[in-house]
C-alpha positions in Angstrom: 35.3 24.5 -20.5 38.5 23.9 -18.8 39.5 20.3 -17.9 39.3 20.8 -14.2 35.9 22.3 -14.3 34.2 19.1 -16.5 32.0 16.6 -14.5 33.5 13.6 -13.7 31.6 10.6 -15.5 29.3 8.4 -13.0 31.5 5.6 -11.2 30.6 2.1 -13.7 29.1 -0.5 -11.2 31.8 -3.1 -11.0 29.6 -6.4 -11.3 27.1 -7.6 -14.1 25.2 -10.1 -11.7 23.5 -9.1 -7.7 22.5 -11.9 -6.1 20.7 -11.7 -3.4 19.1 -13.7 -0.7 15.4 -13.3 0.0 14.4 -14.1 3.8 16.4 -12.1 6.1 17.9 -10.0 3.8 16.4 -9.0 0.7 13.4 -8.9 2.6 13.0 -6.8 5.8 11.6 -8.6 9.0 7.8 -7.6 7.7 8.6 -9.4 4.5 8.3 -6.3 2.6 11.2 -4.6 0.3 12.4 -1.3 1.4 12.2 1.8 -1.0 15.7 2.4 -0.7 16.7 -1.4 -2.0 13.9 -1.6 -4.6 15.5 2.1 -5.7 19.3 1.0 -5.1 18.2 -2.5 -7.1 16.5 -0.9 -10.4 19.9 1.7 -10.6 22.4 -1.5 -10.6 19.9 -2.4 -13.1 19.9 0.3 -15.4 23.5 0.3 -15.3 23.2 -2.7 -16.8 23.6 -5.7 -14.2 21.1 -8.7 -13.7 19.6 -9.1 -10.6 18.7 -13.2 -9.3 16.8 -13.7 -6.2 18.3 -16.7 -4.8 16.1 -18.4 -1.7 15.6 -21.7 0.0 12.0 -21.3 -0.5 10.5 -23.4 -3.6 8.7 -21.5 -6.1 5.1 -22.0 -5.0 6.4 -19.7 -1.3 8.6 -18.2 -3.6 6.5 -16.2 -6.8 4.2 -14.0 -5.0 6.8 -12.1 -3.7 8.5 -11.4 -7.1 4.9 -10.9 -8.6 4.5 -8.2 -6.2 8.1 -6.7 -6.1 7.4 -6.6 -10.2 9.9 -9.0 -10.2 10.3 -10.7 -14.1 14.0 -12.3 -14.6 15.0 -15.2 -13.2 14.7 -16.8 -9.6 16.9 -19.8 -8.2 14.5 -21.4 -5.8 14.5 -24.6 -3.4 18.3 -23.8 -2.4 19.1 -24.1 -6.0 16.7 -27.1 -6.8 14.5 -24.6 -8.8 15.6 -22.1 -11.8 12.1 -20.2 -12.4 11.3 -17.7 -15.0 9.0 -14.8 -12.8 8.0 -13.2 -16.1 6.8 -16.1 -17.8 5.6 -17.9 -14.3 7.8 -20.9 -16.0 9.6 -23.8 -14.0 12.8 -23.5 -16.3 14.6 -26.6 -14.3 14.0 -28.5 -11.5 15.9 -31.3 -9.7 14.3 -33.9 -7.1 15.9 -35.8 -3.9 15.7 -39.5 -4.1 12.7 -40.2 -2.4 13.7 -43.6 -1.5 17.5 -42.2 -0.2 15.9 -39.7 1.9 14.1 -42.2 4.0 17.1 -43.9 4.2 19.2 -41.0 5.2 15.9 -40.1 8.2 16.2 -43.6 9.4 19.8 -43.2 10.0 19.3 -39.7 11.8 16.9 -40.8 13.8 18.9 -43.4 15.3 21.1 -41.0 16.7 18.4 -38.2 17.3 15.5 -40.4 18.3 12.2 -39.5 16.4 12.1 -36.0 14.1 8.9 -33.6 12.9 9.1 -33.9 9.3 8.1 -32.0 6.5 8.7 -31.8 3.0 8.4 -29.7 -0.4 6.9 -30.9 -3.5 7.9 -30.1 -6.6 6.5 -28.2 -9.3 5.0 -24.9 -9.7 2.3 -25.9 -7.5 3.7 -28.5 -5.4 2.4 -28.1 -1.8 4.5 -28.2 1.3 3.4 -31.0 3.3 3.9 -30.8 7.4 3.7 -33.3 9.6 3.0 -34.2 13.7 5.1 -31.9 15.7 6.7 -29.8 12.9 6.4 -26.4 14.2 5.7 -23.7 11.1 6.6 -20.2 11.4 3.4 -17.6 11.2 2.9 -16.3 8.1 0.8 -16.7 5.3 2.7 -19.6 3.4 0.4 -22.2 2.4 1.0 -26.2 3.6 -0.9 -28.9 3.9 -1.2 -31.2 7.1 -0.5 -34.9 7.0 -1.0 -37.8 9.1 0.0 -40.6 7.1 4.0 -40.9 6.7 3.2 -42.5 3.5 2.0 -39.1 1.8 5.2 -37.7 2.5 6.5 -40.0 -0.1 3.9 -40.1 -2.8 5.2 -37.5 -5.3 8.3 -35.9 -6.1 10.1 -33.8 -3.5 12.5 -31.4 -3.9 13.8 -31.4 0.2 12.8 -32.9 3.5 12.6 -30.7 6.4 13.7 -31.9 9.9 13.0 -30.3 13.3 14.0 -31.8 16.7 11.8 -31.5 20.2 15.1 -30.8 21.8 18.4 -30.2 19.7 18.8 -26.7 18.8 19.2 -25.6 14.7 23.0 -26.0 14.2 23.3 -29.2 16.5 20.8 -31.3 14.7 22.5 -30.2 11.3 26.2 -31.0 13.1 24.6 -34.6 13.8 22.9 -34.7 10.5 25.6 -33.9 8.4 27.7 -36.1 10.0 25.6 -39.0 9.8 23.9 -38.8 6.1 26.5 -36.6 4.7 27.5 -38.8 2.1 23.5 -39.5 1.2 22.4 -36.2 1.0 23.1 -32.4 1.5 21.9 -30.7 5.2 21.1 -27.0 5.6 20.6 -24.8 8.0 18.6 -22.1 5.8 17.1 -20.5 9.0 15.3 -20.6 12.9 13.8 -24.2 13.0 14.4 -24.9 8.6 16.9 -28.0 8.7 16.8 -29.1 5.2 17.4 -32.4 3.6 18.4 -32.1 -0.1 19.9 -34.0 -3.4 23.8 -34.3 -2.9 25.7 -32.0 -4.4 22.8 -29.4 -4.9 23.5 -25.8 -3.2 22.4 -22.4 -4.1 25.8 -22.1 -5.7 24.7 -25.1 -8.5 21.3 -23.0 -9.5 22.7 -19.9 -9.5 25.6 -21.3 -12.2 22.9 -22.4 -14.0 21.0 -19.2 -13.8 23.6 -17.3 -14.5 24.6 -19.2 -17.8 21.5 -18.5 -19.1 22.2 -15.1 -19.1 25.8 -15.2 -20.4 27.3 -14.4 -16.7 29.9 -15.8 -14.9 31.0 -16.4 -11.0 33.6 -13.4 -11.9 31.0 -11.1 -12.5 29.2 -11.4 -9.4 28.3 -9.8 -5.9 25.9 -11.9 -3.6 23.8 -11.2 -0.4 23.2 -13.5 1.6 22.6 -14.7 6.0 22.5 -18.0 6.8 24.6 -20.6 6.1 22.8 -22.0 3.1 24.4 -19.0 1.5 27.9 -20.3 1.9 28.4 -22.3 -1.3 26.9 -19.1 -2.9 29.5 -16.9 -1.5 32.2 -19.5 -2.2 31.0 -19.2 -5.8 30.6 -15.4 -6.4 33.5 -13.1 -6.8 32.0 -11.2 -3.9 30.3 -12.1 -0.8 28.6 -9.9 1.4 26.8 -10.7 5.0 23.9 -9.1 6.8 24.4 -8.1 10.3 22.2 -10.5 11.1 23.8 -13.3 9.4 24.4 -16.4 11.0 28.4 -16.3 12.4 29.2 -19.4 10.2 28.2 -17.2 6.9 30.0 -13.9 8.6 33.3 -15.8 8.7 33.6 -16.7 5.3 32.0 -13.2 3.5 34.3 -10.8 2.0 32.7 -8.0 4.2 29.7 -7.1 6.2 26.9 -4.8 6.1 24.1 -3.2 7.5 20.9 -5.8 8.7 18.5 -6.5 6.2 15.8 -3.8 8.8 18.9 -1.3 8.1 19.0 -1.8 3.9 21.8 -3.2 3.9 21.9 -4.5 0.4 21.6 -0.9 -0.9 24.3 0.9 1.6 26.8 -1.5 -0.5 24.9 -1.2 -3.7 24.7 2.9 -3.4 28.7 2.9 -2.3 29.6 0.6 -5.7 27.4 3.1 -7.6 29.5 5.9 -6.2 26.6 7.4 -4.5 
């Protein structure tokens, strides 16, 4: 056989790690996992890359979708507060937010914002989400529990706070919050109506370094998916960072490049072009 006339030998995927984002992209807007990702996902796979869903959910809204996915490697949960083991149904690592600085840091927002909806993540592989007056939940089927008492906000370990505001819109109340508590505690936008609270210094970027040393993988071997801009520490720590069309424009303007909307599989039009496909 001539030289010319020899198949060329499939393109090597250039990364070792995908990380990717769950809610709004990962997921499509039904919550389910196109065909053509799961597909584009298990051939990054057998080429021999590690796949980590990174979310701002904890793992108790977190582990049902991997269970049905047939998910098994690891999962950086809680915007990095969680490393979980989906094949073992394991808690690996978990880090908590000051209970006692939190209230602290809601005291002071509220004297600028006048009085939040709170709610708040406990920790643990079952720890509940607890929602309070006034805290407006997204339908779905995620599980919370209603509270009247603000002392049963406080009674266990947290791993966030959640803050919502009758009249500031998302980015305003985390511009005020920010400002305010920054140097008490970390605020994230992660979505519509999900201002978070957490530990200082904790971003998806921390849990996915640790999740990522487990497996012998480093920021240099990395592309991540991501929308909101929760993802930005992620994408300042991966080699690569690609945003959804329907990101959030804070996210778009830091990414590396965009791609199609997580309705339009966009994490498998760039995973099929770095396969060669």
């Amino acid at each position: 056989m001539s030289t010319a006339s020899r198949p060329f030998p499939p393109k090597p995927f250039p990364y070792k790690l995908v990380a990717t984002d769950l809610d709004g992209t990962l997921l499509r807007s039904d919550d389910t996992v196109s065909a053509r990702t799961r597909e584009a996902l298990a051939a990054v796979t057998a080429a021999g890359a590690a796949h980590i869903v990174v979310t701002g959910r904890s793992v108790p809204w977190t582990r049902h979708i991997l269970d049905d996915l047939g998910y098994e490697g690891l999962a950086v949960c809680g915007q990095g507060a969680q490393v979980y083991h989906a094949g073992e149904h394991r808690l690996l690592t978990s880090v908590t937010l000051d209970r006692q600085l939190a209230g602290l840091a809601l005291s002071k927002i509220e004297a600028e914002t006048g009085p939040l909806a709170l709610a708040a993540s406990r920790d643990g592989l079952d720890g509940e989400v607890l929602v309070g007056a006034g805290y407006r939940v997204q339908e779905g089927p995620l599980p919370y529990v209603a509270f009247e008492d603000p002392s049963q906000l406080w009674s266990a370990p947290l791993n966030k706070v959640y803050i919502q505001h009758p009249d500031l819109d998302d980015d305003e109340l985390a511009r005020i919050a920010r400002q305010t508590v920054g140097s008490l505690v970390d605020v994230v936008m992660a979505g519509a109506g999900v201002v978070e609270l957490l530990p200082l210094g904790l971003s998806k970027a921390t849990g996915l370094s640790l999740a990522a040393r487990r497996l012998g993988l480093k920021a240099a071997d990395t592309i991540a998916f991501g929308d909101m801009p929760n993802d930005i520490p992620m994408f300042g720590w991966a080699a690569h960072g690609v945003a959804m069309a329907n990101a959030h424009d804070e996210l778009k303007a830091v990414a590396h490049e965009s791609t199609a909307s997580n309705d339009g599989d966009g994490i498998a039009v760039v995973l099929e072009q770095l396969l060669g496909g």
